[in-house]
Structures are given as C-alpha cells and as structure tokens.
N, C-alpha and C positions, 0 to 999 in steps of 0.2 A: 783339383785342390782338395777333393775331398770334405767339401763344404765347407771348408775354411775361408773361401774367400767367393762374394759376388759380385753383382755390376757395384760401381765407384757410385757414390749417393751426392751431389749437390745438394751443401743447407739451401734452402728457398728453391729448390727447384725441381729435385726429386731421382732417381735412380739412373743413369743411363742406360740407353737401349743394349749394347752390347759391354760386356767387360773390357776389351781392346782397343785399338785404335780409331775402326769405323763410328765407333760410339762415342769417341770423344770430339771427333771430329764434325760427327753429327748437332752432338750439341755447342761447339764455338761457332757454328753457320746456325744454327737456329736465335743464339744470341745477336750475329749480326743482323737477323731478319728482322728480328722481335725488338730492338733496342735501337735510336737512333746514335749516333755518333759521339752527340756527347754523354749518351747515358749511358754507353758502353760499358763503362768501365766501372759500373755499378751493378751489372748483370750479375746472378748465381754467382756463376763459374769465372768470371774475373774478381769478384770478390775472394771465394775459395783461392786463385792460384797466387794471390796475394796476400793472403793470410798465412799463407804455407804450402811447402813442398809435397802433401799428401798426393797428389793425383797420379804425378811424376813417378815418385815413387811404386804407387798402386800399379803401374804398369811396368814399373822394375822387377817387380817381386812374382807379377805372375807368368814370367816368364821361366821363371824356376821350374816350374811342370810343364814345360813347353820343352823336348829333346828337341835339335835342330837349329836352333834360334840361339845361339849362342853368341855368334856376333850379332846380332840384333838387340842382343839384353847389354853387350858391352858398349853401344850406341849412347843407349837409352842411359847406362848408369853416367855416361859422359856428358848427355842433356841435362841430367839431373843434377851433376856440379855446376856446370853454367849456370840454373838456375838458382840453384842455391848460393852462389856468389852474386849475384845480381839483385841491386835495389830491389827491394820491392814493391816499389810502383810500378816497377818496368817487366817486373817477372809475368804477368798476361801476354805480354806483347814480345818476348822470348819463346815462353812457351809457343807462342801462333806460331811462329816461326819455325820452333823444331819439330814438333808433333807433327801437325798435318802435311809437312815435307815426309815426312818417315810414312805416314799415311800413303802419300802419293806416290813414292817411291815402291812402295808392295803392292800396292795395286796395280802399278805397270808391272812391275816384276810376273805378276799374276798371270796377267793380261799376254804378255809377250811368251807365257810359257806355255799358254791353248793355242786350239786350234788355229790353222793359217785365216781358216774365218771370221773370227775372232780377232787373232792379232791385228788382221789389214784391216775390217768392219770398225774395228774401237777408235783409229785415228779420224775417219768420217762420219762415225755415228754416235750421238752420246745416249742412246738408249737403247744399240746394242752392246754398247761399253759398259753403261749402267746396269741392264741386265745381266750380264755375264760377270760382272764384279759381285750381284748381288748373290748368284747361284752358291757361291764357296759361303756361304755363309751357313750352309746345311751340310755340307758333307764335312763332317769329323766325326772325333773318337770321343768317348765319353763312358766312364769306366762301367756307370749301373746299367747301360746298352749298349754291348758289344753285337758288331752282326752276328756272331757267332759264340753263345757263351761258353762253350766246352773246349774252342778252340784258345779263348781267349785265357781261358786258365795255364796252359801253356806254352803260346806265345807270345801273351801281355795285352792287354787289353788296346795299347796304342797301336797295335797291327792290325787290327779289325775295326775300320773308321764305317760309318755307314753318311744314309742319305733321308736325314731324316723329312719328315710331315710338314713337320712348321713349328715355328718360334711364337711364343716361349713355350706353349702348352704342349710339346711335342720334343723337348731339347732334349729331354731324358728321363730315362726309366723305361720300364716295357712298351709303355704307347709309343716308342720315338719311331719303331718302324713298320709301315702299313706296306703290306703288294700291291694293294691298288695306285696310292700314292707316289711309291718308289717307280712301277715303272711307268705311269703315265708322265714320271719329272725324268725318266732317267736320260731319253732323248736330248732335250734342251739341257738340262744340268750338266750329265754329263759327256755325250756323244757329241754333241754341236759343240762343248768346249774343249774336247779333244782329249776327256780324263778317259779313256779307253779302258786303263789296268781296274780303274775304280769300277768301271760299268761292268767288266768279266768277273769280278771279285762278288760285285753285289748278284750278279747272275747266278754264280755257279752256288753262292749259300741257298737262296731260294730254290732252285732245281734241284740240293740234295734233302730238302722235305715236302718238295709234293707229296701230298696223299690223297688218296679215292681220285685219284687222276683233279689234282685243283692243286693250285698254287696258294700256301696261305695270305689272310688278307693282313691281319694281327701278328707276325713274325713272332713277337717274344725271344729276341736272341736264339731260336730256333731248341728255345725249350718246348713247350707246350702252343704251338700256333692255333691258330684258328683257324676253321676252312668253312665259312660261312658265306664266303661272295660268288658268287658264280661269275664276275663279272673280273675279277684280279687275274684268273690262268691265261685270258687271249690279251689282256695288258702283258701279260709275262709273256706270251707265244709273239707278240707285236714287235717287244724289247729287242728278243733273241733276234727275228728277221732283222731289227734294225742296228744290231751291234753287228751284224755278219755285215749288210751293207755299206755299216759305216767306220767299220776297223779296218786296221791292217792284217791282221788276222783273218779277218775273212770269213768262209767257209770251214775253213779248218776248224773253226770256235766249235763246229757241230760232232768234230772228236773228240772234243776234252770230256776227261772220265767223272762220273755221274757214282756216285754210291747213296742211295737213299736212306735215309734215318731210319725211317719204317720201312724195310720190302714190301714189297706189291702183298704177298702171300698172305701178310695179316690184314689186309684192307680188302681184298677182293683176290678169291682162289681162282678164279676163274681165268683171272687176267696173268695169273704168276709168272706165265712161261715167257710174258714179255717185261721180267725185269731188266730197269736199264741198264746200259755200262757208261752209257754218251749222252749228250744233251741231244743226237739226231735220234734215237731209240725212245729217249722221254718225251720227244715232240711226238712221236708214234705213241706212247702208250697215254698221254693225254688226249688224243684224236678219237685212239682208243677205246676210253673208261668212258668217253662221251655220248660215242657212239651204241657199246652197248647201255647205257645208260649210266649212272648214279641216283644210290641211295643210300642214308648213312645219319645217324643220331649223331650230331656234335658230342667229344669224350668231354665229360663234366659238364653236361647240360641237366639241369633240375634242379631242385630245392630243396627231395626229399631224403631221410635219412639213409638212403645208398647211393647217392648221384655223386656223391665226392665232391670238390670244391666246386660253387656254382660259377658257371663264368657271365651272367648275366642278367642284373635282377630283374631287370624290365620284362624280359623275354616270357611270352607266356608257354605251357610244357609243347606245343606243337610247332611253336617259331624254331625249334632246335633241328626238327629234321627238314635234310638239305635235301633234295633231288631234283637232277636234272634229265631230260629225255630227249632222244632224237624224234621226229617226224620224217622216216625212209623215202616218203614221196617228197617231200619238198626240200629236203635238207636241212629244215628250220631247227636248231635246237627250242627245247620247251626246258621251263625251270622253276624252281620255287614255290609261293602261297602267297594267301593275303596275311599269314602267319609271320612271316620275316619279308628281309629287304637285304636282298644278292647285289644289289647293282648297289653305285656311289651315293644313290640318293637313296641313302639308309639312315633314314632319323628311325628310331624307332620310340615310342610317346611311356612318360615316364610317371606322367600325371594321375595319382587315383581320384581327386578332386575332379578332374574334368572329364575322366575318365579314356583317356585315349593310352593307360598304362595298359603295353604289352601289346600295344596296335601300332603297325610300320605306318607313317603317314603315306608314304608313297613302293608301296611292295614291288613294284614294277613286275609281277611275277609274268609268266608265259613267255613269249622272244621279245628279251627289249633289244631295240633296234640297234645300237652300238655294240652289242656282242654279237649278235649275227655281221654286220659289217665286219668287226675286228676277226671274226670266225672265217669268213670268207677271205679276206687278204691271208690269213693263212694259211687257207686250203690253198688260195693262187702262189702262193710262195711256195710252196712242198710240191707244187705240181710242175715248177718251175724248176726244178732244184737237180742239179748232175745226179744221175742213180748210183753214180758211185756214191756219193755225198750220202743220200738219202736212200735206202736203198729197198724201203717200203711202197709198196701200191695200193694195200687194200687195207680197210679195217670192218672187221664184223659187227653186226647189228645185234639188234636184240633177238631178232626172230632169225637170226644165226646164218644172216646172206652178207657175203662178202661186196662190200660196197668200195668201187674204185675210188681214189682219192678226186678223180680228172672227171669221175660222175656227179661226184659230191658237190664239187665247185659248179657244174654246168647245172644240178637241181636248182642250186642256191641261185643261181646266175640266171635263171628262168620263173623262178616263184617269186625271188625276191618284190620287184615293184605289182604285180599280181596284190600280196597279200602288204603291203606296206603302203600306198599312193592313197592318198583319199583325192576321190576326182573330185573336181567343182559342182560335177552335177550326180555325188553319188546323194543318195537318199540316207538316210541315219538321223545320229543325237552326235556327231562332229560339231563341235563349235566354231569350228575353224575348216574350211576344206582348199584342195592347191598344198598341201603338206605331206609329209610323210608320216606315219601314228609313230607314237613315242615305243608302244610296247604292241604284238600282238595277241591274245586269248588271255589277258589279265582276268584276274577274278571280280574287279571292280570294273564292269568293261566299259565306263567311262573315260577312264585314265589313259584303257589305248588311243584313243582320238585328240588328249588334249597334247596343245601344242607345246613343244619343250623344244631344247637345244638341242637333246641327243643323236637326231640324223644328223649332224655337222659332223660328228666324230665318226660316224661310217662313212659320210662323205667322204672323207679326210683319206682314212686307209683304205678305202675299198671303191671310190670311184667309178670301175666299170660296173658298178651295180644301178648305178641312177640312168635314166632318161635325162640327159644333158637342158631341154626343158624347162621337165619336170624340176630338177636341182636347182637348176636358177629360180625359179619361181617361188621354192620352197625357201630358197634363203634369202630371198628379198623378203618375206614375209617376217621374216628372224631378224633380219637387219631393221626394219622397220616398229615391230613388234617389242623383243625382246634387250636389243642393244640396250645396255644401260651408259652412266659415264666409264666406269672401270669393268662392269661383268657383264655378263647375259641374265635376263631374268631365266631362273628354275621353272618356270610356270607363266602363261599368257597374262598381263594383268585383268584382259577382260574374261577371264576363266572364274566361274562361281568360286571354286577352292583357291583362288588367288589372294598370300596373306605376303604381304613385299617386305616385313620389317620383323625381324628376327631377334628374340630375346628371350635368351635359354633361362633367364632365372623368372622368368612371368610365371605367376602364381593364382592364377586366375581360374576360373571355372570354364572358361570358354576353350572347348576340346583342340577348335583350329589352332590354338596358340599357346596354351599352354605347356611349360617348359620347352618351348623353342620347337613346339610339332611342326611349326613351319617352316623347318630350315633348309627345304628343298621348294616350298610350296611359290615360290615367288622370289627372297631375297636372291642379291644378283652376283652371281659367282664369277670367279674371273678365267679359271683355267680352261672351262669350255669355249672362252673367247680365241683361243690360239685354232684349236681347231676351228672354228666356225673360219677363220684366216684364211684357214690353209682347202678347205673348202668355196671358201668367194673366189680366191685366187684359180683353182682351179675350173670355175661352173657361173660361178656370180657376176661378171664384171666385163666390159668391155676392153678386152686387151689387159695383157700383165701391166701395163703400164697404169691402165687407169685402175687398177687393183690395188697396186702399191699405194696410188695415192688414198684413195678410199680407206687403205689399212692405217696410213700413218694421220687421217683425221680421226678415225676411232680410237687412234694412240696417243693421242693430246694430255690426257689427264694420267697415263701412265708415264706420260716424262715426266711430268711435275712431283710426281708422289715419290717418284726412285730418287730425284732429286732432292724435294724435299721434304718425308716424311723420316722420323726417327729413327726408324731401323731401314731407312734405305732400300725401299723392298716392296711387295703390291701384299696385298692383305688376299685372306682366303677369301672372302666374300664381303660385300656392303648390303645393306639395306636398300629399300627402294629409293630408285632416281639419285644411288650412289652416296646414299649419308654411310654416315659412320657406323660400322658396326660394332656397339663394345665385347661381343660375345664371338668374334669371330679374331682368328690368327693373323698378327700385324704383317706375319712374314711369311707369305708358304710355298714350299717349293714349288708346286706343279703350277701357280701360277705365273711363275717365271718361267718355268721349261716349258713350257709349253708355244707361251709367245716368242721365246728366245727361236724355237724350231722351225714358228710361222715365219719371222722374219728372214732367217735361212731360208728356205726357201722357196719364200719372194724375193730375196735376192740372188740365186741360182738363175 
C-alpha cells in the first residue's frame, strides 16, 4: 500500500499482529480467552465492531493491492453490508460469524494446496497443520524487497515474492532476506509444503551472485550483498541436495543455466576458466574456491575517507577480512578470526561503555562443527551423483594437487571423530567431556570444548560421521543439559560464559551483556531444536517409536504458542527456562521449518 495503510489499531487494546485475517482472528480468540461470557461483549474489539463498520471495512480496502483475490474482496464487501444492516448490538456476533469462516475457509484452501504430507498430516495433526499454516506467513512480495531488484523493475515487484527472516523486524526493506536464514527455513517452509517453483526461484536468485566462491549471507535484493558467513554457502550447497531430493524436477534442477552477477574473473583469476553456466559447475566451482582457499576484504568495509559506504559500524578494520582454508590431510575446512563471526552465532558487541565494541561474542573461528558436517553431506552427495549429472571428480588445492572428491569425503570420514569427540577420560580445560567441541583451532581455545547445540545440526545431515555411541551419548547430554521449554540453550548453563537472558537495549558496563553481547551466550533458540529432532530420531532413542514420543513431549509448549500466541507462530529465541524475550522476533521462519522437517521425518 505504499504506506498508506498498517495493522487495524483497537481503542483499549493496541495494534493487531497481522494486517489480515489471521490477525483478526487472532485477537476475537484472545478476547474469548481473556474475558468471561458475560464481559464479552465489552472487550476492545466487540466494543470497536459495535461502534462501527471500520474493521470490516479495513479488510475491504486492502485488498485493493492484493491481484488475485478478487472474489475474496467481493466476499468481504457482501459481509460488509450484512453488517452494516445489522443492529448493533448484534454486529460482534455477525462479524464472528463471517470473518473467522473466511479465515478458515483459506486456510484449508492453503492446506489442501501442499504437499500430500501436509494435506493428509493437517486432518490428524493440529501442530503439523498449525505449523504449516504458519509458514505462509513469510513468503511474499513486498515492494522496498524484491528477491531480485533489477529484475523487479521489469517484471513488477509482485513477481519476485521471497522468504523472509522473521516478523516484524525482518517484513521489509534490505534486512528481509538472509542466506543463512532462507536456506536453513527453505526445507520446512518450503519443500515439506510442497512450494517447490518458490524453492527454485529462491535458489537460482542466490546462485546468480555467489562470489569468491560464498553464497551471500545479507542478499540485499541482490544489489550489494554481503559475503561475510562462511557458514550460509553449505546451508545453500544442503538446500540445492535437498530440492533435487525433494522435487519433481529432480536432478535435472542441476542444469538449469547459472549466469553470475560478478564473473569468476574479477574475484579470483585464477579460478576463471571454471565460470559456471549450471548450478552442477557452481557446486564445482564453490568446492572449488574452498579448496584452493579464500581470501578477500569485504567491498565497502572501513570508515576511512576511501572505503566508500561503510557497511558496519561495529566492525573493527580487521573483522572485514574473510578467509577460509583447507587442511589437505584431514579434509577439515579452517576459517575466519576472533575478529568476526562466519557462523549463525554472529552477535557482534556494539558497547564502547563496556567495551566489547567491535569484539564477536562468540567468533566460532577455525572448523565449527556444523559446516564440516554440512561440508561432508556434500561431498557424500556429489560423490553419489550420475557422472553424467555431475561430471567433475577432482578439485585442486592450494599447493596445486588434485584432490578426488570420493578422497575428500573418506579424509573427512576418517579425521572427523579423531579431532571432534572429547573422551571422558581425555585430559584438558573441557568442561563438559562424552560431547563433540562446538569449533576446532578457535583462537579462544576455550570455546572449542564448550558445550553448544551445533553437532545436532551435523548429526542431522551427515550421520555417517558419528560413532553411533558416541551420538547417543552426546545428545542425551543436550537433551538433558540444554532443552529448554521452546529452544535449546546457545551455551551450557553451567559454563563460566553462560548469560541465559538476552536484552539488546542493556546499557550497562558489564562487557558479557551489554547491548545483547549475549545473544548466543545462553538465551534459548528454537530452530536448533528441529535439528537436535532429527538427530535423536536417528542416534538418541529407543526405537522410532519411542522417538516420536520423546519429540512430541518436548513439543508441548510449541502447541500452545502456534495456538495461542498473537502472531500464531514460535518466536526466534526466549530467555532462559523459556521467558519471554522482548528483543527477539515473535515470528521466525527457520523456527518453524525447521521443526516442520523434523516431524516429516519422524513421520516417514
């Protein structure tokens, strides 16, 4: 609407969570919750729809910027006379009538138009119906971010819908789309619901601006992206295995034609002669860039009078440069500093009072353990892959030896629990041992020993990496440890650096907390909980059966909340032992797709 119009305001009660129907429907069920019977009809919003046809209305009018929906607005303007001929006294109880029917009528509509998982799961489940109702609430169009902005100037901005972060701090503008975020939701959001054209659309925009062999993490309409995570390309290299698996399409997805923003030529001459044409030649030439290494100054990184626009004030001048390296004997990728923060758990500290400005709380630098997992399911998928399809074996090193793809996967597959397992009777400063380390050769070398969530998410994709054991062991520790009511704790609580309660606007002196440095440090996240799922399911548990059940007691408090919280939806993170967190996103995608995939399957 072009800002002309927002969410619908109740006098005495405050903004709805969404502008459309899930939000109004949202708050006539919070009125029944909140109000007995007979004060009903003295609520907000029964007061409001009795003083006047404004609501009704408001959901008239913004369908005007809605193409498609034409008999839906013709509906609504027919609801709208009924209630405008009606008493009103009686007009609340009209209204219940016709709204939340229209409500429920699109949400089956919805429901019935995904996947066969989906359609048949939603009549026996109301928390894979609820999750899957809630997923659509992130993929649209929104004019100030289009996936694509150059494309969007010629096709119209309503043809380029993407899949954003999370609501509301994420709905729109530049931030709405992250690589990391997009593809660790795109699974659940959108392959488990069956939007397949949505999943190839968001693919192929990201794969025509890899650069220095990285997928960016900050998109930007794919004007000026960011290539800051080392951790977003094997989320993107995971996506691609998992949309071939999980399409109709197939295979074939790995010849659809690739043209890159930037050539190879201007980011590394070295590598030019493997510009791609395909997404199977860009999975080569990322394997690639990695293999012979990475290194590279983020463009518009600094302050000083030649750096051009600065892209980050916090950053101090050495967090800017990115590089990542192979280790030839073991297959480990190596990456990053205590200077930045590649992986997800990139708070970086903003505070000169406490002084943690330009310091990453948590750098994870060296191999954090979920990109060598997601690294290896890689290599095992391309080593798996028809030669016609894939028709690469080798990629060159740095020291200029051609290394097999089918060698690379067996270094990995032989080092891995080697430099990863802490025994119970290894000698160290592990605080914890029977685990897997979070990171290896970190520059803090505390951090690789403390206990976190992130082997769940190798477990998850790459499996035959663990000592079956060992895995169980490591995630009863995690189930025991770190489960919260909605997330996992980020950090052990009995870890010295453990800070469980997260609040970005502390203004305090105290370095651990200020402006929200802890926002990996403990507070409990929820989208690592799908993985940690799909890992119990396969290592943790006696029998699938006693899995499921295990999964769906840790799932208790996410029925209630898709039920009954405002926006209908799990939040990005809570505070410790699951309070509320007012600095974290009511609605965010990956922690829906995530669990949405665990429940897939455990129900397989």
């Amino acid at each position: 609407s072009n800002g002309k119009r927002g969410t619908y305001g109740v006098p005495g009660s405050g903004p709805l969570a969404y502008c459309g129907l899930m939000g109004v429907c949202a708050a006539l069920d919070e009125a029944r919750c909140k109000f007995t019977e007979d004060q009903l009809l003295n609520a907000p919003i029964a007061n409001n729809l009795r003083a006047g046809d404004w609501l009704i209305q408001c959901l008239v009018d913004r369908l005007v910027d809605m193409p498609g929906l034409e008999q839906v607005g013709d509906w609504l303007r027919r609801a709208a006379q009924i209630l405008a001929g009606c008493p009103r006294t009686l007009a609340p109880f009209y209204f219940d009538l016709l709204v939340p029917g229209l409500c429920a009528a699109a949400s089956n509509c919805l429901l019935e138009g995904s996947s066969d998982f989906i359609a048949v799961s939603s009549y026996s489940s109301d928390l894979i119906r609820n999750l899957a109702l809630a997923t659509a609430q992130f993929w649209g169009a929104t004019k100030s971010a289009p996936l694509h902005w150059d494309r969007a100037q010629t096709e119209g901005w309503h043809k380029l819908p993407s899949l954003c972060a999370g609501l509301p701090h994420f709905s729109a503008g530049f931030m709405r789309n992250w690589g990391r975020d997009t593809f660790i939701s795109l699974r659940g959001c959108l392959l488990v619901t069956g939007h397949f054209q949505e999943a190839r659309d968001t693919l192929l925009v990201y794969a025509n601006v890899v650069r220095h062999g990285l997928c960016p993490n900050l998109l930007d309409a794919a004007n000026r992206p960011r290539y800051n995570a080392r951790d977003a390309t094997w989320f993107f290299m995971q996506a691609i295995q998992d949309y071939v698996a999980e399409s109709p399409e197939g295979e074939e997805f790995l010849s659809a034609p690739v043209s890159l923003k930037w050539p190879v030529k201007d980011w590394d001459a070295e590598l030019s002669d493997l510009e791609p044409q395909t997404i199977s030649d860009l999975i080569h030439l990322i394997f690639s860039a990695h293999a012979k290494g990475i290194k590279f100054r983020e463009w518009g990184a600094g302050r000083g009078p030649d750096a051009g626009k600065g892209i980050d004030d916090d950053m101090s001048e050495r967090g800017f440069d990115v590089s990542v390296s192979l280790d030839e004997t073991s297959g480990i990728i190596y990456g990053g500093s205590e200077h930045n923060c590649g992986t997800w758990m990139d708070k970086m500290g903003s505070s000169a009072k406490a002084g943690n400005k330009g310091k990453p709380a948590t750098p994870r630098d060296g191999a954090a353990v979920e990109i060598i997992g997601l690294l290896k399911s890689s290599l095992r998928w391309v080593c798996e892959l028809n030669k016609e399809i894939f028709k690469y074996g080798a990629v060159k090193t740095s020291s200029g030896q051609h290394l097999e793809y089918s060698e690379w996967n067996q270094r990995l597959q032989a080092n891995f629990e080697r430099l990863f397992w802490i025994d119970p009777d290894e000698k160290g400063g592990a605080s914890c041992a029977g685990i897997y380390r979070d990171t290896v050769g970190a520059s803090r070398k505390w951090q690789d020993t403390q206990l976190r969530p992130n082997f769940c998410i190798a477990m998850s994709v790459a499996p035959e990496l663990f000592a079956p054991e060992r895995a169980q062991a490591a995630l009863s520790t995690v189930a025991s440890r770190l489960i919260g009511p909605l997330g996992i704790c980020t950090l052990d609580p009995t870890d010295k650096e453990y800070r469980g309660d997260y609040h970005n606007d502390n203004d305090s002196a105290d370095t651990a907390i200020a402006h929200g440095w802890n926002y990996h440090q403990g507070p409990e996240w929820v989208w690592p909980l799908g993985f940690f799922l799909e890992a119990w399911h396969h290592f943790g548990s006696n029998g699938e059966a006693d899995a499921a059940r295990q999964a769906m007691r840790w799932l208790m408090e996410h029925r209630s909340m898709l039920r009954e919280a405002p926006w209908r939806s799990l939040p990005e993170l809570t505070n410790s032992k699951g309070q509320h967190c007012h600095h974290s996103c009511p609605a965010q995608a990956w922690s829906l797709g995530t669990l949405l995939a665990a429940l897939r399957v455990m129900n397989r």
